[in-house]
N, C-alpha and C positions, 0 to 999 in steps of 0.2 A: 504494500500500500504506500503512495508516495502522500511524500511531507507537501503541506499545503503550501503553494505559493505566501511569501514572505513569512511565513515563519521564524519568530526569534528563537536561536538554539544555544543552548548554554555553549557547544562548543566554538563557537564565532563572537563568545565575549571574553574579554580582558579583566573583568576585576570582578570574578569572581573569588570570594576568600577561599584561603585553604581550610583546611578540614586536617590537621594536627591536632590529635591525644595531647592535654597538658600529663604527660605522665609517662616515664622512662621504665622498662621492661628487662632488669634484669634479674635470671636463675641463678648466676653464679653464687655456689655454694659458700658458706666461710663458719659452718661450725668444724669444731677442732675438739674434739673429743679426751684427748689431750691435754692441751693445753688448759682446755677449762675445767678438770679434775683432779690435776695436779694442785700441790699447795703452793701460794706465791709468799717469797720471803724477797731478801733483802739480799746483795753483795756488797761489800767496803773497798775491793779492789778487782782488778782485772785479772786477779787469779784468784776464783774465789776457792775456798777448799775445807772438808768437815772429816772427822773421823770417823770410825769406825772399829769395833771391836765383836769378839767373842768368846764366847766361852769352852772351856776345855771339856772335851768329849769326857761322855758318861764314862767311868770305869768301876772295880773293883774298889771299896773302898770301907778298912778293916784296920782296927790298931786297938795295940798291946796294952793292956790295960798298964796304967799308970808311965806310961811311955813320951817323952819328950816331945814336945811337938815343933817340927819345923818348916818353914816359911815355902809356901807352894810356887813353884817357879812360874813370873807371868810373863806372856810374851808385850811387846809396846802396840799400841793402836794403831790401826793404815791409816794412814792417812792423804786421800785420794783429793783430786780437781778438777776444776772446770775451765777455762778459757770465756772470758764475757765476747760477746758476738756485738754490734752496731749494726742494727735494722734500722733503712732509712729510707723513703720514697719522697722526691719531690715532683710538687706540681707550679708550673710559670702557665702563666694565665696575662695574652696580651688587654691591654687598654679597652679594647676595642670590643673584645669577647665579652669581657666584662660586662661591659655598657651597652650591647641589645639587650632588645627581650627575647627573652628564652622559654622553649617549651619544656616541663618538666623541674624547671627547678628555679629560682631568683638570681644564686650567684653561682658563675664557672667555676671559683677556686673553693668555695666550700662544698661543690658537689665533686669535687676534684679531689680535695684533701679526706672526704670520707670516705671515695673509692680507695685511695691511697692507704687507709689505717684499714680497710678490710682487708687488705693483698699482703700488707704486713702480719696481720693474725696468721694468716692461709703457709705467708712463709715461717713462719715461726712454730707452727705446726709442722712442718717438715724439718726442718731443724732439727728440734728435740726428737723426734720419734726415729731420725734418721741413724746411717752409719757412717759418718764422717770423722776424721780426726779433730785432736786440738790443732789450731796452728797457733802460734805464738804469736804473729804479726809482727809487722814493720813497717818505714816509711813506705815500702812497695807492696807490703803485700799484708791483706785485713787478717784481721784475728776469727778465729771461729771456734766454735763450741762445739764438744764432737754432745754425738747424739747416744740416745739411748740404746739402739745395740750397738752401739760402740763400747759400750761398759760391761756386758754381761758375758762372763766367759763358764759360770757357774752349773746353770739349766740351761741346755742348749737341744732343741732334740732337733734331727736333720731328715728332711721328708725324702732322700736317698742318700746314695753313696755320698760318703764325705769329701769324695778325691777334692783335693786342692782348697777344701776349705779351711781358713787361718781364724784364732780368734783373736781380738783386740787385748780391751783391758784395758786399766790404769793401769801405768809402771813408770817409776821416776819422774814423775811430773809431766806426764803428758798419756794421750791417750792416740790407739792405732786406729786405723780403719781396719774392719775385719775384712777376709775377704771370701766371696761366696763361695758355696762348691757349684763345680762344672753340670753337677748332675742334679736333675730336679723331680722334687714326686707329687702326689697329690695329698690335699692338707685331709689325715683320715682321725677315725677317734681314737686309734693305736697310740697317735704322736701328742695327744691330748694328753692319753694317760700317762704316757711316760714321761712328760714335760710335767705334768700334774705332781706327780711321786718324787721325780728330781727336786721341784720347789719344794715340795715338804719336806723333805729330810732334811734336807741344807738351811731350813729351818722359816722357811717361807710359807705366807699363805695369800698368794694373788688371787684378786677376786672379779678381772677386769681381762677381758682377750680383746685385743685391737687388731684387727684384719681390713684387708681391702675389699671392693666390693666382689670380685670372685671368690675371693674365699670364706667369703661372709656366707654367699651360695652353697658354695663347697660344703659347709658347717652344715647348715639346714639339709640338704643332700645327701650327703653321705654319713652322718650320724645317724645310730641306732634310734630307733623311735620317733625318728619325724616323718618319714613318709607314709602317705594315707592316714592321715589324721583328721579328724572332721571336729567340729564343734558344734551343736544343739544348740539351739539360739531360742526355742520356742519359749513364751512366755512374754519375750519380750519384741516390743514394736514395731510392725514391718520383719517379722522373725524370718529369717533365710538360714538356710547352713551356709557357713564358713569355712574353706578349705584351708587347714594350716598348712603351708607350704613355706614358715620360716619358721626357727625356732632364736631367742634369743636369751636362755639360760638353760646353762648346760651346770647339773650336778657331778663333781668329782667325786673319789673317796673321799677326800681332804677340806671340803669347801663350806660342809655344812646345808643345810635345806636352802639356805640363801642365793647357794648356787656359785657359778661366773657368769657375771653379765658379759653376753659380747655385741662389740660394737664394730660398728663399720666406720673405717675414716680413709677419707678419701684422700689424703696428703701424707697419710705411713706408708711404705713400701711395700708394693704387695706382693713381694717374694718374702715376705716375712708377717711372722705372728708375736701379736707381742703380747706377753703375759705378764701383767702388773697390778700392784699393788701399792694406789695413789699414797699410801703412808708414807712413803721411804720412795716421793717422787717430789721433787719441791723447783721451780722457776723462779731464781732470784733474779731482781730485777738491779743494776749500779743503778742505772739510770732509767727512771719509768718514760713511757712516752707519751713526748709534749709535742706540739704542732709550735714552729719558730719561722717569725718574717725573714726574709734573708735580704739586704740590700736592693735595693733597687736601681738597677742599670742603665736602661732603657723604658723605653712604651711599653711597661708589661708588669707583673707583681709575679714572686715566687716565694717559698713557701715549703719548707718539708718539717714533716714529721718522726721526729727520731728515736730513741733508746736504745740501752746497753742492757742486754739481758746473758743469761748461760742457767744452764742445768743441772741442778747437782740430785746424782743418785745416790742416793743415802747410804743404799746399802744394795748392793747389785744380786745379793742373793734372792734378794726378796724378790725377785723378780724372773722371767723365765721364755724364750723366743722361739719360734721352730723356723728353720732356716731353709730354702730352696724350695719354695712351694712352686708350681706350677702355678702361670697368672691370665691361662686362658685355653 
């Protein structure tokens, strides 16, 4: 059917407004499972550092009536550390950007500087959770915090052959990167329990598994008792069955009815399980982070957001990983 002689058509006009959402659409993730369970304390210098001790295995333990007593040989405390890291993003925002109007937000550098402190959380989660070494820094080169399997050489159980894998540790004031093995399995409930029995003995009780999102899968999967699971809903409103087809607490011997929660995070490495226990997990902070104006040079304002943080594992026993998981 044709358009009627002189018909006005929107598309033969000029100033028609636009049709902009005031409202900016971002998914990007920034919980840190991590980070936000661990304890936040305090560092006094760039090397921050805490002790650790224990106690001398059970034995036989029998004397002579009226018999002298003397002094039980103790060993000195370790004393283990951390390297503080500088996390820092900046955001420059010219004159100009500034001063239109904008859809979704009033100002460029404040919507700027709070993507900026969410990318910082996101990295900061990776950090800690990671396996990186200390570095000591210099004028050329930054300091860095090694991460949390960088600490554990204790509970390690390995989802295959070991070949080629090293482990870290403190030693002498600094810590290694471990490195992985060549060969890799799948994350089963085998490696659960013997990772489970390791922390206990050695005197641990982690109540926390931090996994990536395939092996969060894996968990639900391939553990005993989660498949074909239904739940009964009736009673209650709009009642349907529920297929459980995730599980997120898995009972040990060791753990008590409470369980281990586990959790999925999307910035730990997921060739790796990490088994912890937020007590003897603590994020001290030298310096907490502030947002600071920087100079102004030019037609334009900048602006980053800084601090000095690092990790201290309290006590790496308490803790527990399974290494070379398969991650697809």
């Amino acid at each position: 059917m044709a358009v009627p002689s002189g018909t006005t058509l929107s598309a033969s006009r000029v100033n028609a407004r636009e049709d902009l959402q005031d409202i900016i659409y971002d998914i990007s993730p920034v919980d840190t499972p991590v980070l936000s369970r661990a304890k936040q304390g305090t560092a006094a210098a760039k090397y921050h550092e805490w002790n650790t001790d224990e106690l001398a295995a059970a034995a036989t333990n029998a004397h002579i009536e009226g018999d002298d007593s003397t002094a039980t040989a103790d060993t000195a405390t370790v004393r283990p550390g951390n390297r503080t890291q500088i996390l820092k993003k900046t955001a420059q925002v010219s004159g100009s950007s500034e001063a239109i109007k904008k859809a979704g937000y009033k100002s460029q550098m404040a919507y700027q500087l709070k993507k900026r402190m969410k990318e910082i959380k996101r990295d900061l989660e990776k950090a800690i959770t990671g396996n990186q070494a200390t570095v000591t820094g210099s004028t050329t080169v930054a300091a860095t915090m090694a991460g949390i399997e960088s600490y554990l050489t204790s509970n390690i159980a390995y989802a295959a052959a070991q070949g080629g894998a090293t482990t870290a540790g403190y030693s002498a004031g600094s810590v290694s990167a471990p490195v992985d093995p060549t060969a890799t399995g799948a994350f089963t409930e085998s490696l659960m329990r013997t990772l489970a029995k390791s922390c206990w003995d050695n005197g641990g009780e982690p109540d926390y598994l931090i996994v990536g999102s395939f092996n969060k899968q894996q968990f639900s999967q391939n553990f005993a008792g989660i498949a074909n699971l239904y739940r009964d809903t009736a009673g209650m409103s709009n009642a349907q069955a529920s297929v459980l087809g995730a599980a997120d607490i898995y009972i040990t011997d060791f753990s008590g009815q409470q369980g281990v929660k586990v959790v999925a995070d999307r910035f730990s490495r997921e060739q790796s399980a990490l088994f912890l226990d937020f007590e003897y997990l603590e994020v001290c902070y030298l310096r907490p982070f502030v947002k600071e104006d920087l100079a102004k040079t030019g037609d334009s304002k900048k602006a980053h957001i800084v601090g000095e943080v690092t990790l201290a594992v309290s006590n790496e026993k308490a803790h527990g990983k399974v290494v070379g998981l398969t991650t697809s």
